[in-house]
C-alpha positions as CSV (number, residue, x, y, z in Angstrom):
1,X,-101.7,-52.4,-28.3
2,X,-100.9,-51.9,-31.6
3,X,-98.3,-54.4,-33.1
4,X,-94.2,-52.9,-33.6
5,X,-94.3,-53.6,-37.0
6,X,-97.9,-51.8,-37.5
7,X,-95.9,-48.5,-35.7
8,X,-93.0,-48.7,-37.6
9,X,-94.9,-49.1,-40.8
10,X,-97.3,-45.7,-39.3
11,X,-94.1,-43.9,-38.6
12,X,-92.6,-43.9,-42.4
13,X,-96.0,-43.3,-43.8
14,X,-96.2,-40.1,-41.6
15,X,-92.5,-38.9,-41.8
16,X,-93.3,-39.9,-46.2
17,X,-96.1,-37.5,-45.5
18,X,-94.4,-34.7,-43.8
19,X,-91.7,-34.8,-46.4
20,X,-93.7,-34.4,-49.1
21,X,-96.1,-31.7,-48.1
22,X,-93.2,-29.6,-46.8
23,X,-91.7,-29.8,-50.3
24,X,-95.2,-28.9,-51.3
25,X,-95.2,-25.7,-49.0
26,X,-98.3,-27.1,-47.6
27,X,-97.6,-25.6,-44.1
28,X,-97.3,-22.3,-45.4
29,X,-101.0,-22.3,-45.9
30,X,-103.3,-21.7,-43.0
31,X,-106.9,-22.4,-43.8
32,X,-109.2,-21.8,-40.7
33,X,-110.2,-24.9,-39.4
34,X,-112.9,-25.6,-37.4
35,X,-112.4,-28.6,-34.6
36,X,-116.4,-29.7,-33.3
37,X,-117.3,-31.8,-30.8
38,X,-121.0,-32.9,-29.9
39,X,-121.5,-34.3,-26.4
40,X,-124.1,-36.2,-24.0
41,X,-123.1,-36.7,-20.5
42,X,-119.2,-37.0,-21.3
43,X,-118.2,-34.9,-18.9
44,X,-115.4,-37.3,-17.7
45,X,-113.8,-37.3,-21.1
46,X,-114.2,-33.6,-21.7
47,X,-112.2,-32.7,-18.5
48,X,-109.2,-34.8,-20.0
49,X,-109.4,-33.8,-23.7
50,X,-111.0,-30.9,-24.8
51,X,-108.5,-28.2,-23.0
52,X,-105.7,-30.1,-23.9
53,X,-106.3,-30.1,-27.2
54,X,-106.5,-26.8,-26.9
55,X,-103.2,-26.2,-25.4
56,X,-101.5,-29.0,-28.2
57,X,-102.3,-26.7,-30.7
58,X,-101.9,-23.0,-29.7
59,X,-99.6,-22.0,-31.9
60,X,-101.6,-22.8,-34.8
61,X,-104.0,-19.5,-34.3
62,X,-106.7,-19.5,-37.2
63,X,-108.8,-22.0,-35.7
64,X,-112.1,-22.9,-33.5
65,X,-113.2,-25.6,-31.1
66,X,-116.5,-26.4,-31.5
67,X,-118.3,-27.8,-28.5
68,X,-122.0,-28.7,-29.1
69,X,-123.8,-29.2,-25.7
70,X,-126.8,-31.9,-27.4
71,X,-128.9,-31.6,-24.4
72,X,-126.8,-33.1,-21.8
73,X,-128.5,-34.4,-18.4
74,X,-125.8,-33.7,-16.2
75,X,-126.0,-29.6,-15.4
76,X,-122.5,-29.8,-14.5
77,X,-121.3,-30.0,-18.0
78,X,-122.6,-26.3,-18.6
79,X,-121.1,-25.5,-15.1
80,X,-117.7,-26.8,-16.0
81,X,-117.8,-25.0,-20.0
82,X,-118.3,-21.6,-18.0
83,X,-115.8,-22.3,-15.1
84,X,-113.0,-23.6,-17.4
85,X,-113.8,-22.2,-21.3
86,X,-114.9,-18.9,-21.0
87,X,-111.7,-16.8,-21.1
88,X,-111.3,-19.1,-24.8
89,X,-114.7,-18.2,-25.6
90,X,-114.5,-14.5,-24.8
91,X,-111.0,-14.8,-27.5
92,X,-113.3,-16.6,-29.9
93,X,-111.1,-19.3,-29.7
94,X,-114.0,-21.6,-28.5
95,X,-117.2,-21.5,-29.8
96,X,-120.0,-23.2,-27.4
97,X,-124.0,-24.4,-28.5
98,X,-126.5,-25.8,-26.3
99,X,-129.0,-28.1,-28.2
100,X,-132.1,-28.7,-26.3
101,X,-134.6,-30.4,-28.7
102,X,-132.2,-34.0,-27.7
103,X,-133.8,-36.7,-25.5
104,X,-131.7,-39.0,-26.9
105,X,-127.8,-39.0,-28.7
106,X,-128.8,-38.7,-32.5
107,X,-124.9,-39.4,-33.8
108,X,-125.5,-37.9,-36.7
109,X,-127.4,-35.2,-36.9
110,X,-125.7,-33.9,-33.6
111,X,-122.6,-34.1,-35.8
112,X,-123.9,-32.2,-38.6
113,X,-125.6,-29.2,-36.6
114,X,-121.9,-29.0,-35.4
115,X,-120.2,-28.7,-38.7
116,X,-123.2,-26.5,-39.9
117,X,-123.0,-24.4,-36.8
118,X,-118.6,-24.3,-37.7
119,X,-117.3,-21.3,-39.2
120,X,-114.2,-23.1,-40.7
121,X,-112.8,-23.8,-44.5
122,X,-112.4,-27.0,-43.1
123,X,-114.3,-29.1,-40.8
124,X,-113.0,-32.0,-38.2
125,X,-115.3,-34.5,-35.8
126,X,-113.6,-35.1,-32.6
127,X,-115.1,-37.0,-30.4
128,X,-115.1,-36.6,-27.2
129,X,-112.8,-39.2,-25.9
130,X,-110.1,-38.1,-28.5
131,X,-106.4,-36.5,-27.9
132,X,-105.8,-35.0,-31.0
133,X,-101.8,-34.2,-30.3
134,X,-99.4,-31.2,-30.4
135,X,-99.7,-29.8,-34.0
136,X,-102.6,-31.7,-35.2
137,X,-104.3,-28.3,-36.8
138,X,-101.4,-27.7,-38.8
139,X,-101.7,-31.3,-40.1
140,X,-105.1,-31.2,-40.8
141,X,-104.4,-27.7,-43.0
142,X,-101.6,-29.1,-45.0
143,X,-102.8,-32.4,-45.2
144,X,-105.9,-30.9,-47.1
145,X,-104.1,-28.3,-48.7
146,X,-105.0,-30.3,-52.1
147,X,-109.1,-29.2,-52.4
148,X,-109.9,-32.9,-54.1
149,X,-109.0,-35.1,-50.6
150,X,-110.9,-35.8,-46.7
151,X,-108.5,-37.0,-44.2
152,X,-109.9,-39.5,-41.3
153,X,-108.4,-41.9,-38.5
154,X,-107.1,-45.0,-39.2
155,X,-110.4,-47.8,-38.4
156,X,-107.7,-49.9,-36.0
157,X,-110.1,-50.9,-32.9
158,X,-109.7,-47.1,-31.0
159,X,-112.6,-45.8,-32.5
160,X,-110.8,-43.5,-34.5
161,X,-113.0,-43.8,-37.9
162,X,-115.3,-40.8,-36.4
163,X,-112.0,-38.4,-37.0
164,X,-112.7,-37.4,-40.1
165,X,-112.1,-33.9,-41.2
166,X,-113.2,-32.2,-44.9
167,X,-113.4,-28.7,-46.9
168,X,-116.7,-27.3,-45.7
169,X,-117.8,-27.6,-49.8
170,X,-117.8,-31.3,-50.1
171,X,-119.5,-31.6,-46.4
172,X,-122.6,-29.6,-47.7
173,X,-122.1,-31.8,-51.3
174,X,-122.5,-34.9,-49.0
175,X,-125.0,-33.7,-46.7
176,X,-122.4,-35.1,-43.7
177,X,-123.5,-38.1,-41.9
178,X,-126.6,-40.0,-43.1
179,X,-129.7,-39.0,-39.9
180,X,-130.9,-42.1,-40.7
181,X,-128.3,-43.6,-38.3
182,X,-129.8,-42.4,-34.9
183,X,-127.3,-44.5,-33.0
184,X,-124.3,-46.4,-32.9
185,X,-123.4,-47.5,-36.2
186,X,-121.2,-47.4,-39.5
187,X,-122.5,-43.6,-40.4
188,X,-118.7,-42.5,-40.0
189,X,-117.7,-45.5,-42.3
190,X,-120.8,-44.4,-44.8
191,X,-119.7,-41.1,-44.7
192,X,-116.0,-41.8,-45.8
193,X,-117.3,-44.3,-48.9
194,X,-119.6,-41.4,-49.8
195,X,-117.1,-38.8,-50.0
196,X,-115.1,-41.0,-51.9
197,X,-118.2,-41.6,-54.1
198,X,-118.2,-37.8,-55.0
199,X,-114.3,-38.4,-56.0
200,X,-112.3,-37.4,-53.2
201,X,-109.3,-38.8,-52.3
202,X,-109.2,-40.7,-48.8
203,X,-106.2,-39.5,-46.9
204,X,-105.5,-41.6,-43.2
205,X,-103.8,-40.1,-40.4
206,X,-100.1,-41.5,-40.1
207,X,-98.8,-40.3,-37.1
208,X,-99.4,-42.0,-33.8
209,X,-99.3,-38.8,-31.8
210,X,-102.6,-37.6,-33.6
211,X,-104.6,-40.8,-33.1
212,X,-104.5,-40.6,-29.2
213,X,-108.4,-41.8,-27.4
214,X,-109.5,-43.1,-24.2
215,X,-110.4,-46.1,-23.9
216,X,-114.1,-47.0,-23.0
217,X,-117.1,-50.0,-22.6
218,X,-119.2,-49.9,-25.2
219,X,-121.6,-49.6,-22.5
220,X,-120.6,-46.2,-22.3
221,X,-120.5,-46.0,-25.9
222,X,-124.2,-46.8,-26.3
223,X,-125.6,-44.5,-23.5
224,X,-128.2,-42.5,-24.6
225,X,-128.9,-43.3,-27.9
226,X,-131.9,-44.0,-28.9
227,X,-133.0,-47.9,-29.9
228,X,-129.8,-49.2,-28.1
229,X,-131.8,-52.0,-26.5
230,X,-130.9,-54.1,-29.5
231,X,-127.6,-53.1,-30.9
232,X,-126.9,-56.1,-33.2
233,X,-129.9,-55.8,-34.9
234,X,-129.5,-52.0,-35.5
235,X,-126.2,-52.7,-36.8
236,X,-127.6,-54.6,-39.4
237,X,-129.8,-52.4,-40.5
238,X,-127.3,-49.9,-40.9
239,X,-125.1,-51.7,-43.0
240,X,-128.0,-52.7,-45.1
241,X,-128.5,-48.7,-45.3
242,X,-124.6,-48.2,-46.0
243,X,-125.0,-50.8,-48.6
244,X,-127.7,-49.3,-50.5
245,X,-125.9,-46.1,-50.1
246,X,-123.3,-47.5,-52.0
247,X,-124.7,-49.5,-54.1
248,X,-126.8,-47.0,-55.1
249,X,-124.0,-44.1,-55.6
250,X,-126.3,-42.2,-53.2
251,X,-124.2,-39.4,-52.6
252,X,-126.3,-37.2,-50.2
253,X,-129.0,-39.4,-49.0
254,X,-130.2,-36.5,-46.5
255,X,-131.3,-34.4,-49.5
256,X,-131.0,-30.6,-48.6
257,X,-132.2,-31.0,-45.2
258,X,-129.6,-31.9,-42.7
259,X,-128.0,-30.8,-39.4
260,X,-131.2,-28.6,-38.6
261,X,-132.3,-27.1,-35.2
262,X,-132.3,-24.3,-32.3
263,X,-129.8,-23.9,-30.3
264,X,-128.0,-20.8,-28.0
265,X,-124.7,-19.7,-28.5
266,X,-122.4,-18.9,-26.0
267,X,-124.9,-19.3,-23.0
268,X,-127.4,-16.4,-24.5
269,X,-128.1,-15.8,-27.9
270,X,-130.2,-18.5,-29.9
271,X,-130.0,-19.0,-33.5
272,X,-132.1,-21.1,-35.5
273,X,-130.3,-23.6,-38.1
274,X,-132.8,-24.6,-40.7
C-alpha cells in the first residue's frame, strides 16, 4: 500500500493538474486516442479489465481500444474477444489483431505493432492487468494537449511504468520501444529517457483512480518470454543497452524498422505491417 502522505501529496498534484488544464481549456479538445493492448495467455486479466475500461470511459467517444492477440496458446482468448467484444468491434469502438508469427512474448515489438497497427493522434500501452479509471481518455487528451510532452505511470512498485501514452509523431521519431528487449526488462524505462532525449517533457499520472492494476507473481510476469530462464542476467544486459542508449543520445535505436509483421484484423482480413 502506498504510504498517506504519498496519496495526499498524489491528490494535490492531480487536483494542481486539473486546475490548470481546465484554465487551459484543455478538455475542450478531443484528440482521437488510441488505447492498445498486446496479450499472451492473459485471459484472466482481460476478463477484469479490458471491458471495464471500456465502460469507465464511454463518454469520451473519439477513441479506440486496441487489443493485439500476439499468438496466444489458449483458443479461448479468441473465443471470449468474439463472445464479449464484437458488438464494440462492429461500432469500431474496438479494434482487434491476431499476430501469429509469436512463439514467444517479444515485449517490445508486440508493443510497437500495436501502436503502428493504432489509428490515434495519440497513442497509450495498457497492459493487460491495468484499470485505467472513469475518465482516463479525457485525461490523457488534455494532459497532452501541449504537442512538446508524453505522459506515463508513476514507477511506484505496480508496474505502472509501461503506461505510457504519446502523439503518434514522436512515437515514429523514437521508433517506440527498443526490440532489442525481447523480455522483461527496463524497455519502458528506455523508452521514457529517450523521449525525453528528443525534448519532450515527461508528464506522470497524478490521480490514484487512473493508476489502478492487478496484482501478480512475477512468475506470471515472465511467462512466455523468451530467455526467461535467467532473468537477472538479462536484466543486466538491458540496462547496459539502456545505458548505452543514453549515453549515446541514441534516440531511435530501431532505425526505420520497427513494429513489423502480419496479422488479421477483426477475425478475417490480414494486413501486412512492414
Amino acid at each position: 500500500m502506498l504510504k498517506r502522505k504519498t496519496l495526499f501529496k498524489r491528490y494535490l498534484l492531480s487536483l494542481r493538474d486539473d486546475i490548470s488544464l481546465q484554465r487551459q481549456g484543455a478538455y475542450k479538445h478531443k484528440s482521437y486516442v488510441s488505447l492498445c493492448t498486446s496479450v499472451k495467455d492473459r485471459l484472466d486479466h482481460l476478463e477484469k479489465t479490458f471491458l471495464q475500461n471500456i465502460v469507465d470511459n464511454q463518454a469520451y467517444s473519439n477513441c479506440e481500444f486496441l487489443l493485439l492477440n500476439y499468438n496466444c496458446p489458449n483458443p479461448n482468448t479468441e473465443a471470449w474477444v468474439k463472445e464479449v467484444l464484437t458488438p464494440y468491434i462492429e461500432t469500431g469502438k474496438v479494434s482487434y489483431y491476431f499476430f501469429p508469427d509469436a512463439p514467444t512474448f517479444d515485449r517490445s515489438h508486440a508493443r510497437n505493432l500495436a501502436f503502428r497497427l493504432a489509428k490515434g493522434e495519440i497513442i497509450c500501452n495498457i497492459d493487460a492487468d491495468n484499470f485505467i479509471g472513469t475518465g482516463f481518455v479525457a485525461y490523457v487528451s488534455a494532459m497532452l494537449s501541449q504537442k512538446n510532452s508524453f505522459l506515463c505511470g508513476p514507477r511506484d512498485g505496480r508496474s505502472l511504468g509501461g503506461r505510457i501514452c504519446v502523439h503518434r509523431k514522436d512515437f515514429q521519431i523514437t521508433g517506440g520501444f527498443d526490440e532489442r528487449f525481447r523480455s522483461y526488462g527496463p524497455e519502458d524505462l528506455d523508452f521514457t529517457k529517450r523521449l525525453a532525449l528528443s525534448g519532450l517533457q515527461k508528464k506522470v499520472i497524478q490521480h490514484e483512480k487512473f493508476c489502478g492494476v492487478i496484482a501478480h507473481s512475477d512468475e506470471l510476469r515472465v511467462k512466455h518470454h523468451a530467455d526467461d530462464s535467467d532473468i537477472k542476467s538479462k536484466h543486466d544486459d538491458y540496462f547496459a543497452i539502456m545505458d548505452e542508449n543514453i549515453a549515446q543520445k541514441n534516440i531511435c535505436p530501431n532505425g526505420s524498422a520497427f513494429g513489423q509483421g502480419k496479422v488479421k484484423k477483426n477475425f478475417s482480413k490480414w494486413l501486412n505491417i512492414s
